[in-house]
C-alpha positions as CSV (number, residue, x, y, z in Angstrom):
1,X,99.7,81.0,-103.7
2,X,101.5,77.7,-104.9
3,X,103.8,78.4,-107.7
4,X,105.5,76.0,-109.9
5,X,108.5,74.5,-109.8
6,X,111.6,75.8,-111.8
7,X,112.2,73.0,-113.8
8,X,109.2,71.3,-116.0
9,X,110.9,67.7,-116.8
10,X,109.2,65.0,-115.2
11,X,112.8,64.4,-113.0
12,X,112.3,68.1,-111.8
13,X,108.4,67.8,-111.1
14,X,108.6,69.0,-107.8
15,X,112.0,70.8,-108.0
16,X,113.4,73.7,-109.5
17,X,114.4,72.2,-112.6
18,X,146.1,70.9,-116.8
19,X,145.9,74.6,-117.2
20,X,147.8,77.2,-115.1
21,X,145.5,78.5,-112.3
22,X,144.8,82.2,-113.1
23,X,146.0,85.2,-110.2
24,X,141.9,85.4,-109.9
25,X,141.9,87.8,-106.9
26,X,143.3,90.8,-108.8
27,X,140.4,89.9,-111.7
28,X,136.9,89.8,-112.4
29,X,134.8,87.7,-113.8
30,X,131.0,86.9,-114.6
31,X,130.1,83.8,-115.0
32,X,126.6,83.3,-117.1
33,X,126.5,79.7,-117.2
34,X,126.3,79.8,-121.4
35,X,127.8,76.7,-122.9
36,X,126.5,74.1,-120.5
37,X,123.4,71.6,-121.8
38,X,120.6,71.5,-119.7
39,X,121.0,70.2,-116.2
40,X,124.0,69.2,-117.1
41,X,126.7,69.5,-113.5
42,X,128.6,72.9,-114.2
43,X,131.7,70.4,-112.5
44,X,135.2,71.7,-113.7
45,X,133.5,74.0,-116.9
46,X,135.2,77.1,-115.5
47,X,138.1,75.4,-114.7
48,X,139.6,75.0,-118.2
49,X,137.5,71.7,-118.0
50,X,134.1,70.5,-119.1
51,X,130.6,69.9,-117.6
52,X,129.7,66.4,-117.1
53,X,128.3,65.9,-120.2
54,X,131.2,67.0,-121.7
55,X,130.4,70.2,-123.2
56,X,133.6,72.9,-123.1
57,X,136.2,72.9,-122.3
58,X,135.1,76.3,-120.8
59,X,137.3,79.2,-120.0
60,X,140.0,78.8,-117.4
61,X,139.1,80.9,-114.5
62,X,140.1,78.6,-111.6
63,X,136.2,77.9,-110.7
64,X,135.0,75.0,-110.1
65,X,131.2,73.2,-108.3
66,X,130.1,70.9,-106.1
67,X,128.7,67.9,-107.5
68,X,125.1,69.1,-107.1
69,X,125.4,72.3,-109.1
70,X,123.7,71.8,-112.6
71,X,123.1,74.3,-115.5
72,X,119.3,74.6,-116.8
73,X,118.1,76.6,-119.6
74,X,114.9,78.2,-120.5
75,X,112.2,76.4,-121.7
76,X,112.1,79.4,-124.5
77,X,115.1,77.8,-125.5
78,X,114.5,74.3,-126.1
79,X,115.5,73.6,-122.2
80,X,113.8,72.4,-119.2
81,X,113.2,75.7,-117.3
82,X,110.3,77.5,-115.9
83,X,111.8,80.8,-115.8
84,X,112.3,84.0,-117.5
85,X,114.2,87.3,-117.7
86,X,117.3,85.9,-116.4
87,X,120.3,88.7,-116.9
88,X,122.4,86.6,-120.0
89,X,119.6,83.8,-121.6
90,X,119.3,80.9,-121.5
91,X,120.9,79.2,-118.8
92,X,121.4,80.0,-115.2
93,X,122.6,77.8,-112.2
94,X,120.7,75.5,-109.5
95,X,120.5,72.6,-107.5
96,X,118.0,69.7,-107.2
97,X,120.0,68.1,-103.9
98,X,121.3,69.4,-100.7
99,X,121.2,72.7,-99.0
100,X,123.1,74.8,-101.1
101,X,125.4,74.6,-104.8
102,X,129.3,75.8,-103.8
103,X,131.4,77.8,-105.9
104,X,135.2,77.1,-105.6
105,X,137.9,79.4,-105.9
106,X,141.4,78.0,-104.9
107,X,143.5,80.9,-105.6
108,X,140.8,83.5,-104.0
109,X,139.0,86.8,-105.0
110,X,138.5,90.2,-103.2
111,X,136.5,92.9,-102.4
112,X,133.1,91.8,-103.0
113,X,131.2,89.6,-105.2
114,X,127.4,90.0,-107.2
115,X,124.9,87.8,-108.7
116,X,121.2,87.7,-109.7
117,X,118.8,85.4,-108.3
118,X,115.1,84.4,-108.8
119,X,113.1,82.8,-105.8
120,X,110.0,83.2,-105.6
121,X,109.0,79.7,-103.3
122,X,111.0,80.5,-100.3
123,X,114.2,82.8,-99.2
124,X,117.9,82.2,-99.9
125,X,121.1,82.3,-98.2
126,X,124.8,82.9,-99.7
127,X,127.5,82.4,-97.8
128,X,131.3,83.8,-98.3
129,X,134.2,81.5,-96.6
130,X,137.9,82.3,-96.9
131,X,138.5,78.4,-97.1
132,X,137.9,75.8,-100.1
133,X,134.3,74.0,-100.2
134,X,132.4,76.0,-97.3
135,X,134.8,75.6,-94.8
136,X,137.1,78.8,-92.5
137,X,135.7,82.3,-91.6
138,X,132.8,83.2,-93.1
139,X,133.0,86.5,-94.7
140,X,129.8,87.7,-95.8
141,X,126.3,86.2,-94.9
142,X,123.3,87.1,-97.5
143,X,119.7,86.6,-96.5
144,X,118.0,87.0,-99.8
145,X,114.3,87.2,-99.8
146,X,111.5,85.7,-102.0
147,X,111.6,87.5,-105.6
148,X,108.4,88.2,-107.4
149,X,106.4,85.8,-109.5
150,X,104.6,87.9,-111.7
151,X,106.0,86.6,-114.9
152,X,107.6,90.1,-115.9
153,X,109.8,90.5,-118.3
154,X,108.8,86.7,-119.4
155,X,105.7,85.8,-119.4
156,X,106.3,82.2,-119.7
157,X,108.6,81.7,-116.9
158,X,107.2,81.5,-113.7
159,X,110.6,82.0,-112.0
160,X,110.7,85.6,-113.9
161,X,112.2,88.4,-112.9
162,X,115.7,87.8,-111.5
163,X,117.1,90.6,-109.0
164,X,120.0,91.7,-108.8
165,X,122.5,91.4,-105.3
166,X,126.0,92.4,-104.6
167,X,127.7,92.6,-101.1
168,X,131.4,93.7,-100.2
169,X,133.8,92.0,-97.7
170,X,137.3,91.9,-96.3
171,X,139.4,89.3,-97.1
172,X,140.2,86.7,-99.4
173,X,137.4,84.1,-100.5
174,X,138.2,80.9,-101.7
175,X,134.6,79.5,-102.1
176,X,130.9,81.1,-101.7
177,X,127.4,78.6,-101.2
178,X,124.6,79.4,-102.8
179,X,121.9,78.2,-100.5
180,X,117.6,78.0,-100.4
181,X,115.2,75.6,-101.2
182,X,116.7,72.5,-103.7
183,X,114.7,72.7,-107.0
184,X,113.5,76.2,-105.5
185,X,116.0,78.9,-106.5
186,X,118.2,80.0,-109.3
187,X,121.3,82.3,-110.0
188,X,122.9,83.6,-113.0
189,X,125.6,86.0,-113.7
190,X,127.7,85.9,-111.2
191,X,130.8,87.9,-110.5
192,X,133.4,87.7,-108.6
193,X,135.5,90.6,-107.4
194,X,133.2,93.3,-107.3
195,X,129.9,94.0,-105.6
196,X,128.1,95.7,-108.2
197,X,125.8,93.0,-110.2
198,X,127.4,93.3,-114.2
199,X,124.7,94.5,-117.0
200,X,125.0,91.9,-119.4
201,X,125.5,95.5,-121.9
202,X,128.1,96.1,-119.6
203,X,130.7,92.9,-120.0
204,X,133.5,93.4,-122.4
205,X,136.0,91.5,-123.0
206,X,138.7,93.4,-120.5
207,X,135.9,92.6,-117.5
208,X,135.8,89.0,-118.5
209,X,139.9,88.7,-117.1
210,X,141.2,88.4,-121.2
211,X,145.1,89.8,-121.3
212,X,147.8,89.8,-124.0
213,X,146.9,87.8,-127.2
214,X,143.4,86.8,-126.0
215,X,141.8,89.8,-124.9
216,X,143.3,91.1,-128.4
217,X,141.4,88.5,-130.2
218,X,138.3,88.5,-128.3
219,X,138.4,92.2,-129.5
220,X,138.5,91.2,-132.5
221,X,135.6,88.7,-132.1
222,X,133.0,90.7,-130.0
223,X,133.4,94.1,-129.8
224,X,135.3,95.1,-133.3
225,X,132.1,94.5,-135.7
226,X,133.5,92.0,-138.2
227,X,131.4,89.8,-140.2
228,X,131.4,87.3,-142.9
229,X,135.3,85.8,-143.8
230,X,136.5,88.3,-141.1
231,X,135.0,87.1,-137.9
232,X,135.1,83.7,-139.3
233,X,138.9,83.9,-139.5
234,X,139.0,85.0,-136.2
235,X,136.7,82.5,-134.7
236,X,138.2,79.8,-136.1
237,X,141.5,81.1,-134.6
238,X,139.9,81.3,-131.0
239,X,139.3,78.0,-131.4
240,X,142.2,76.6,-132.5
241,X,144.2,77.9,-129.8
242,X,141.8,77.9,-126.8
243,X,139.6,75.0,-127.6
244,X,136.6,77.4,-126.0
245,X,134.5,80.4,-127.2
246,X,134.6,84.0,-126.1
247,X,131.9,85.3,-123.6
248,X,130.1,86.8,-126.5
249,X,129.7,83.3,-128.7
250,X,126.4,81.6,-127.8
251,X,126.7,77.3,-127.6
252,X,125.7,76.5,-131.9
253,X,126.3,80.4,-133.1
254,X,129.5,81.9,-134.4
255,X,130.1,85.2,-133.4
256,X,128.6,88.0,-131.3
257,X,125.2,86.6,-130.3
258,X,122.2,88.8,-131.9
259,X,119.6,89.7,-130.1
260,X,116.3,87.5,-130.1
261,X,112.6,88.5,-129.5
262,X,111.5,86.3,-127.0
């Protein structure tokens, strides 16, 4: 059965469309990809930097990507992206080039780590090393298998559903590849330090690694239920200081992000 390819821009026709570091390995953290323009490099986003369009600076949590990791949202969206059901909409995280997108942490994570995935052309492979860009012991090896293209929950996305994976090691990992067919496969909400894929319902504020004055403000922001001049305050607070939005602030909205019928 052919299936088409993740991406449905002519460049993806036959592909899938100065800060302190943070003590990450005592943290944990999902990263959803939300904030980045579509296939825009994910670059330095994570790492109190932008994407290489520019957009951010994103939160400081000492990640950062290869040069061939790029963000791409769903075509529901106003994006690029032939998939659907993907755990936070409306971006996730691929590659066009190479054998695999790596994930850099310099100051390490433990105990395990989780994602979601959809790939329904050909299996994966993710790969744990306790050394910087792919290189030392390898940790964990993940074989993932071909997902399901049936469309569900998403009708429009052929890349639809995305499955959830987690795996637990020993050690400390410092960067993790996420491998499979370029163009071919997609990941989203991926955390690190614990090997039980996050429920988008399930990410707070403390989960996201916010302490002291910022995980009291993000408080405020997502999970206290202000509106109108309130969470406006607040917002424009967040802003001030961190230059970023909280987890819960979709790219173009202010606030907690509501729900939309897709």
């Amino acid at each position: 059965m052919k299936v088409a390819s993740l991406g449905r821009t002519a460049a993806l026709s036959v592909m899938f469309s100065a800060c302190a570091m943070p003590a990450f390995a005592q943290s944990t953290t999902t990263l959803t990809f939300e904030g980045l323009g579509n296939q825009e490099t994910v670059n330095q986003f994570y790492n109190g930097g932008t994407g290489g369009n520019g957009s951010g600076p994103g939160t400081n949590y000492g990640v950062s990507f290869s040069a061939n990791a790029l963000a791409l949202i769903d075509s529901d969206a106003g994006g690029g992206g032939n998939f659907g059901g993907e755990p936070s909409p409306d971006t996730i995280l691929f590659f066009q080039s190479g054998a695999a997108a790596t994930l850099n942490v310099p100051a390490g994570f433990t105990t395990g780590f989780s994602f979601y995935y959809a790939s329904p052309v050909s299996a994966g492979t993710v790969i744990v090393y306790d050394g910087p860009n792919a290189t030392g012991n390898v940790l964990a090896t993940i074989s993932l298998p071909t997902t399901p293209n049936n469309g569900a929950p998403d009708p429009t996305g052929s890349y639809s559903p995305f499955l959830p994976y987690g795996v637990s090691f020993s050690g400390t990992a410092r960067s993790v590849d996420f491998g499979g067919s370029a163009g071919n496969i997609g990941f989203d909400n991926i955390t690190l330090g614990a090997s039980s894929p996050v429920d988008p319902g399930d990410i707070t504020c403390a989960s996201e690694g916010y302490t002291g004055t910022k995980l009291t403000w993000c408080k405020n922001i997502c999970e206290k239920g202000y509106t109108g001049a309130t969470l406006d305050t607040w917002i424009h607070r967040w802003i001030n200081r961190y230059r970023d939005l909280p987890y819960c602030a979709v790219e173009g909205e202010e606030g907690p992000p509501q729900e939309q019928p897709k």
